[in-house]
N, C-alpha and C positions, 0 to 999 in steps of 0.2 A: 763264501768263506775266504777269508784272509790267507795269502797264499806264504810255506814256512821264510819267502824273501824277505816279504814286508813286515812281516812281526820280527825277522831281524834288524830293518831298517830303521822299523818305529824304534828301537832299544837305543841308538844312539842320538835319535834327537830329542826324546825326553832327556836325557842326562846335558844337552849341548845345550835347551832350553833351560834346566836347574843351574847351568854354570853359567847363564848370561844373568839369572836374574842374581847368582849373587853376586857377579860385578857388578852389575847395576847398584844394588845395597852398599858395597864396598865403594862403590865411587862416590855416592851421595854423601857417605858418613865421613869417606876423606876430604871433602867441601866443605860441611856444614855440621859434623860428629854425629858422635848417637845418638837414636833419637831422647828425648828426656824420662826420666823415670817416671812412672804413675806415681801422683801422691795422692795425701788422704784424699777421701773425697768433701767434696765444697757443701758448707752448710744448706740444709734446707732450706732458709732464708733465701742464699743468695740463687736457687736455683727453681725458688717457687715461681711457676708459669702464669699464676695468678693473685693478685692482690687481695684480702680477704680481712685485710686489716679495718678498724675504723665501727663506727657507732652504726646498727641497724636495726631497725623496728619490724615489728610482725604487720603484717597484711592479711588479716582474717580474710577468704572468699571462699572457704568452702570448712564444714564442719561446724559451721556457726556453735549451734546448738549445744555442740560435746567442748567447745573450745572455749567460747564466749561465759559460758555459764557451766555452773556442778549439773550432770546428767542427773535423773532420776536414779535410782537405787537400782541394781539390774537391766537397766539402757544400755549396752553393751554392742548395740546394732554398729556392722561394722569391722569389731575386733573379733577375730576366729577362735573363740577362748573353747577347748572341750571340754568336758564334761568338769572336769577338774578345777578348767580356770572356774566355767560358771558357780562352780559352788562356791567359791571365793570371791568372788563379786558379788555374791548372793547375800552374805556375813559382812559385806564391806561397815564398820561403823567408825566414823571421823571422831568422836569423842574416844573412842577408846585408842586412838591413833595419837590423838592430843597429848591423852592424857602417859601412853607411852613414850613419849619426846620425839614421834616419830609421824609428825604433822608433814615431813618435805618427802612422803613416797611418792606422789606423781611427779616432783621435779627429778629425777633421777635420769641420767643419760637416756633412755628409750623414751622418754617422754619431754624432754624438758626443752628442747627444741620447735617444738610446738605449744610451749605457755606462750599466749596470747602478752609480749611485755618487748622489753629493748634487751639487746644484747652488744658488747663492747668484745671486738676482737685484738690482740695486739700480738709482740712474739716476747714471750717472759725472756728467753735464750736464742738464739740461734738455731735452736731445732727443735722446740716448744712453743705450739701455738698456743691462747690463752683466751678462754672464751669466758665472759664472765654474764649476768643476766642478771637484771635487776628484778627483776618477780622472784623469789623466792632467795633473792643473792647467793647464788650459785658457782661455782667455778671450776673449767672443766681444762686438763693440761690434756693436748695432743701433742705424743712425740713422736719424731722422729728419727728412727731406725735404735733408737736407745731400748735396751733391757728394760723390760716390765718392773716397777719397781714393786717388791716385799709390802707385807704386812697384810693388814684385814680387810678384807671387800669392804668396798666402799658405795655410795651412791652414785656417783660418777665415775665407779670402777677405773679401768687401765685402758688408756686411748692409744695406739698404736696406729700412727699418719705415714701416709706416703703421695707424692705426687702421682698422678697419674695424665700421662704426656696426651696431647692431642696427638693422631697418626693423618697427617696426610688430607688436614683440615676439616678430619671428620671426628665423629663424639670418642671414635671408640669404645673402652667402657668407662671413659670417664664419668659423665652424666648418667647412664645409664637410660639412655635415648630422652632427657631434657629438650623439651622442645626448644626451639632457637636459640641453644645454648650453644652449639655447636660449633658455628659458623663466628663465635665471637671470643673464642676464649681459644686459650695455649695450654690448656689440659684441663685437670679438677683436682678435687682434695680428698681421697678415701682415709674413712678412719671406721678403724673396728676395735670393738670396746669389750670387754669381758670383765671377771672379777667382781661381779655388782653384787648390790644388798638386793634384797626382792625391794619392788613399788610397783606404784599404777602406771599403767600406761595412758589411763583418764582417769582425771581426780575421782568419777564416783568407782574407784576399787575394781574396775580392770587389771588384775594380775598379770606382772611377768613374775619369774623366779631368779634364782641366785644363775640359774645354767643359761641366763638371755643370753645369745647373741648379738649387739647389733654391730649393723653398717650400714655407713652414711658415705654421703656422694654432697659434693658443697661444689657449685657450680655459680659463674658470675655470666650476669646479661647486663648489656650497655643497652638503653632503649634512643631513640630515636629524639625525645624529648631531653635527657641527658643524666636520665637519671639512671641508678644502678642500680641492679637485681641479684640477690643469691638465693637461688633455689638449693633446698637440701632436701635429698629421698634419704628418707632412713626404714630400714632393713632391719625388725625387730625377728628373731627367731627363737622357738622356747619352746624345746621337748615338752616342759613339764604341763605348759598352759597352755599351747597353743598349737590346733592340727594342721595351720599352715602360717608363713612368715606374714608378719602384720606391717605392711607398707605403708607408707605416708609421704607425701612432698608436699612442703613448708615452703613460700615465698617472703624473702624478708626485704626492705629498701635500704638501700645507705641515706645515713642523714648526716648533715654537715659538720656536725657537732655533738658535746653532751649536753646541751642545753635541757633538755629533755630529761634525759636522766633521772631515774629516782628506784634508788636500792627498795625493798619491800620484803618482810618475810614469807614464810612458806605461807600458805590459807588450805589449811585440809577440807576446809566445807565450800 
């Protein structure tokens, strides 16, 4: 126990330390003034850690089946649908889809990342990124710290973007443990989406609902050959259909160009 000398002692040189550091403060700012004020802060653009812009094509290597081609009626193996989704995928029929003008339900943000086609990225604004996709011509705005904008759900509902930093040369939760992603990038790209119309999550009538959830994780790999990779996990979540969150990670390539290219409408069968 501290005896009552030293707890007097301690009392003056805490305060003799507080009056050195504001001389200190006081002398620096008589050299070189105050320091500057914060201003706004710097567009998403100029503080994105990763490049994400530019023409990319899907790399089917797993899902073939459900991806490549229309599942069977009720194939479903996979998605966690209960008891609820199943009865709605059970009902699933593309003609009556058609003929309701509502032929683009599996391109819809929880699914549309995974159509087997090209996707073109760019920045519409400074804090709007701009994903557009030629299988179904699709187009999805990710913003940036901006207010959700009004009006009616939609199929690509409200994307709300934020960087998300490397720490320390590791994933973080950027990627969300991306294998060798980690080691090569300056963070990732979270975007969670809400406000949607109900669609499939696969064209044969795997239901989400208006209450999905998702989030995505867009992640860049430099490979050794020199070509470039984005990995995207997307995080579909859905009280009404689904007893647990339905996962997926998508690999896409950069390609040099749009040569390629070719816009295509929705194909509900």
């Amino acid at each position: 126990m501290r005896s009552p000398l030293a707890r007097k002692r301690a009392v003056p040189v805490f305060w003799v330390a507080v009056a050195l550091a504001l001389l200190l403060r006081f002398s620096i700012e008589a050299q070189f003034g105050p320091p500057p004020a914060a201003g706004p802060p710097r567009p998403a653009r100029e503080r994105a850690p990763i490049d994400l812009t530019g023409y990319w094509v899907s790399i089917v290597t797993e899902d073939w089946r459900f991806r490549m081609i229309t599942p069977p009626k009720g194939d479903t193996e996979g998605v966690p649908l209960n008891a609820a989704g199943q009865k709605v995928a059970a009902a699933w029929d593309p003609d009556k889809d058609i003929a309701a003008g509502e032929a683009c339900k599996s391109y819809g943000a929880p699914a549309v990342m995974r159509v087997p086609g090209r996707f073109h990225i760019s920045w519409q604004d400074d804090n709007t990124l701009k994903i557009e996709t030629d299988s179904g011509t699709q187009t999805r705005l990710l913003r940036f710290g901006a207010a959700k904008p009004g009006g009616a759900p939609s199929l690509q509902g409200d994307s709300a973007a934020e960087w998300v930093m490397a720490l320390g040369g590791r994933a973080g939760r950027g990627g969300e443990g991306q294998p060798g992603a980690a080691a090569q990038r300056g963070g990732s790209l979270k975007a969670t989406t809400t406000h949607l119309t109900p669609g499939y999550l696969r064209k044969n009538g795997a239901p989400y609902s208006a209450n999905a959830l998702v989030t995505e994780y867009y992640d860049l790999t430099h490979e050794i050959d020199g070509s470039t990779w984005m990995v995207v996990k997307t995080i579909v979540t859905d009280p009404t259909y689904l007893y647990r969150p339905f996962v997926t990670s998508t690999n896409l390539r950069k390609q040099p160009d749009a040569a390629k290219w070719n816009p295509s409408a929705c194909d509900a069968k």
